[in-house]
C-alpha positions in Angstrom: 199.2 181.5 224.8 201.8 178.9 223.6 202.1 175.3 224.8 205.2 172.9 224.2 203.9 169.5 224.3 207.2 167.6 225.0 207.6 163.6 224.5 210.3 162.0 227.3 213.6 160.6 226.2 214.5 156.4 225.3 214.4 154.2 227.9 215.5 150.8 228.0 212.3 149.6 227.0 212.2 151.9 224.3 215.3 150.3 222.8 214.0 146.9 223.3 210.4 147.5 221.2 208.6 146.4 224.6 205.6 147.8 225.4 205.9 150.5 228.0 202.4 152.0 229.3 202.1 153.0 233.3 205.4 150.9 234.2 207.5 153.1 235.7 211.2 153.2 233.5 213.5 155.5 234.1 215.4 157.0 231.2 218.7 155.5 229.7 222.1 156.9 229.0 220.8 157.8 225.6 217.6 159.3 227.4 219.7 161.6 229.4 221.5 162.6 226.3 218.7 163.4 224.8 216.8 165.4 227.4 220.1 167.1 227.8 219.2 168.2 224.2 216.2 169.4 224.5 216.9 171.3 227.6 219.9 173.6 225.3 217.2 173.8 222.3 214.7 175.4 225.2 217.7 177.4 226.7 216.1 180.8 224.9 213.3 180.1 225.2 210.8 182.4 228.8 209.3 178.7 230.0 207.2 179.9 232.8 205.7 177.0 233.7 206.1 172.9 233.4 204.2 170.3 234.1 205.1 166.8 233.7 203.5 163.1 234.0 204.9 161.6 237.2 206.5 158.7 235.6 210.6 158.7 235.8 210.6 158.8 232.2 209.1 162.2 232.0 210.3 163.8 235.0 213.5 163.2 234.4 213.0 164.5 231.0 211.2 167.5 232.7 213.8 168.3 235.3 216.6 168.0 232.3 214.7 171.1 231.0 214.1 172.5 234.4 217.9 173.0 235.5 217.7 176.2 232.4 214.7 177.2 233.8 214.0 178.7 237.5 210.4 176.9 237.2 209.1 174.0 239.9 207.8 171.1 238.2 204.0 170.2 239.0 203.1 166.7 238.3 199.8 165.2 237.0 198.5 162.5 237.3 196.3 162.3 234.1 199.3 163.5 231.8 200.2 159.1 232.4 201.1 156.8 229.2 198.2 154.6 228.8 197.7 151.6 230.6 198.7 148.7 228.5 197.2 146.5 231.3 198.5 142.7 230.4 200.5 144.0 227.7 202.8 145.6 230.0 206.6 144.7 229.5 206.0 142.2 226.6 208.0 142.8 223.3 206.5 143.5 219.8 207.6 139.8 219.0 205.8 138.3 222.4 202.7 140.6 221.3 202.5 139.7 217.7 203.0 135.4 218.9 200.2 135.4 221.7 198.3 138.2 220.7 197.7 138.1 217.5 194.1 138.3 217.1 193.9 141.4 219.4 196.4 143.2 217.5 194.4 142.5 214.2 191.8 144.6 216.1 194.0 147.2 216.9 195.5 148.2 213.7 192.3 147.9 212.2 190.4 150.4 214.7 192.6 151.2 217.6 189.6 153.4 219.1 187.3 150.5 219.2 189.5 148.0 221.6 190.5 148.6 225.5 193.8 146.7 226.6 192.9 143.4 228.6 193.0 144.8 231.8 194.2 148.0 230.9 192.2 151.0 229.1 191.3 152.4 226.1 192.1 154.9 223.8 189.4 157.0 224.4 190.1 156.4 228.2 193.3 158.3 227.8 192.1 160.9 225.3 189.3 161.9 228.5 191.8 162.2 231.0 194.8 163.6 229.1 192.2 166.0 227.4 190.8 166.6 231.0 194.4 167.4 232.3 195.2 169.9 229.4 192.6 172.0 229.6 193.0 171.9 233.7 196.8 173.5 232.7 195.3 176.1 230.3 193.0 177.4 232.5 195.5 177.4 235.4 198.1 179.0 233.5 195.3 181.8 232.0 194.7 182.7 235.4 198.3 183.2 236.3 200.3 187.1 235.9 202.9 185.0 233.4 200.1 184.6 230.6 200.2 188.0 229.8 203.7 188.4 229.0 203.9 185.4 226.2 205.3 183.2 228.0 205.3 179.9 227.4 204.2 176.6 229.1 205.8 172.9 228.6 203.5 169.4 229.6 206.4 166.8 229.3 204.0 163.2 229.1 204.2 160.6 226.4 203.8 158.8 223.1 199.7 158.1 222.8 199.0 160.5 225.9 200.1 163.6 223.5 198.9 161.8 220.7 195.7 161.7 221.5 195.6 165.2 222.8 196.7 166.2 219.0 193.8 164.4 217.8 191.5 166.3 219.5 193.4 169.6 218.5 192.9 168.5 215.0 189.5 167.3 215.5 190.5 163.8 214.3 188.9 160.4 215.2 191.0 158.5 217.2 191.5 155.7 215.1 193.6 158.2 213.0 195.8 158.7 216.1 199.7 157.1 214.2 198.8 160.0 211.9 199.8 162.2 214.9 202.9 160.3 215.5 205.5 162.0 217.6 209.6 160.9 218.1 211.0 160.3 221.8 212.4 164.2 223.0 210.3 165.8 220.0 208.6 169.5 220.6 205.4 170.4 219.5 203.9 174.0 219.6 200.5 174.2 220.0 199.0 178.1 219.8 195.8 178.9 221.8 193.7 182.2 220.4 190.8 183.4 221.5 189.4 179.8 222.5 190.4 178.3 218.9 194.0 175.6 218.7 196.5 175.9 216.3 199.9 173.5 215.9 202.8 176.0 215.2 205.3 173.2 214.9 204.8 169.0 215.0 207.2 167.0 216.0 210.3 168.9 215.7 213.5 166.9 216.7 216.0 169.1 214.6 217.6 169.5 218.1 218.6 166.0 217.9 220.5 165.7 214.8 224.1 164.0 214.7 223.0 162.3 218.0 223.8 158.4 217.7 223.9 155.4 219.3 227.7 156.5 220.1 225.7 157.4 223.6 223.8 154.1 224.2 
């Protein structure tokens, strides 16, 4: 069994450096564009099955991908950015200014902090971990897993992040080492129980795209 993990295009927030958690942005111009790209890099590829965080961001991403594919979208709920709680909508600059002491924290062990009012990294690696395995053992049970098909989760920056992690059997404060680019594909190969990652953070699909689009 093969699953794409599938980070959603720029927003507007993306653009501006603010942080961007459970607010619910839709993509930009340059979004679309880029959705649109990884849609014709997925054209060939027997997708029997997407799922997709319910934020605009991702759906839209998602049903950019859908219109090559003759596959209904299911949404879930856990497949959600993390909650960046206060931090919500503020730039990098605004973070770094009033929050400085908390970002110290942060960089120096992400895993050990929760967001004021907001969660944890290892409150989204539960639920996002929770969700994954829910759409393994979904799709296992369904005729389509036999025929190597494959499935795509469209979610977002830390969510997959954190999902990698556990793939690689990482500690969470290593998660930037599992960094992956806005419309980026990565494979991840289930055998027999055990996780492999075919491909990481493949964006060749995007190349010669510019800010011509913004």
């Amino acid at each position: 069994m093969e699953i794409i993990l599938v980070r959603h295009g720029e927003t507007i927030w993306n653009r501006e450096k603010r942080v961007q958690g459970i607010s619910n942005i839709g993509l930009s111009d340059f979004g679309r564009k880029q959705a649109q790209r990884l849609a014709e890099s997925l054209e060939s590829v027997k997708i029997s099955a997407i799922y997709s965080s319910p934020l605009k961001r991702a759906y839209q991403t998602a049903a950019a991908i859908g219109k090559v594919h003759p596959v209904a979208i299911e949404t879930e709920d856990d497949l959600q950015e993390l909650d960046q709680g206060d931090f919500e909508s503020l730039t990098l600059a605004e973070l770094r200014e009033n929050h400085a002491s908390f970002l110290e924290k942060w960089i120096a062990d992400p895993a050990a902090v929760a967001i004021p009012n907001g969660e944890s990294l290892n409150d989204l690696q539960r639920r996002a971990w929770d969700a994954f395995q829910k759409i393994i053992e979904t799709c296992l049970r369904a005729p389509h897993s036999r025929e190597g098909n494959k499935t795509l989760i469209v979610s977002h920056g830390f969510t997959i992040m954190t999902i990698l992690c556990k793939i690689q059997g990482a500690a969470l404060n290593q998660f930037m080492q599992m960094h992956v680019d806005l419309a980026s594909k990565t494979h991840v190969e289930i055998k027999d129980g055990k996780y492999s990652i075919m491909h990481f953070n493949d964006i060749k699909h995007l190349k010669g795209l510019s800010s011509i689009w913004l």
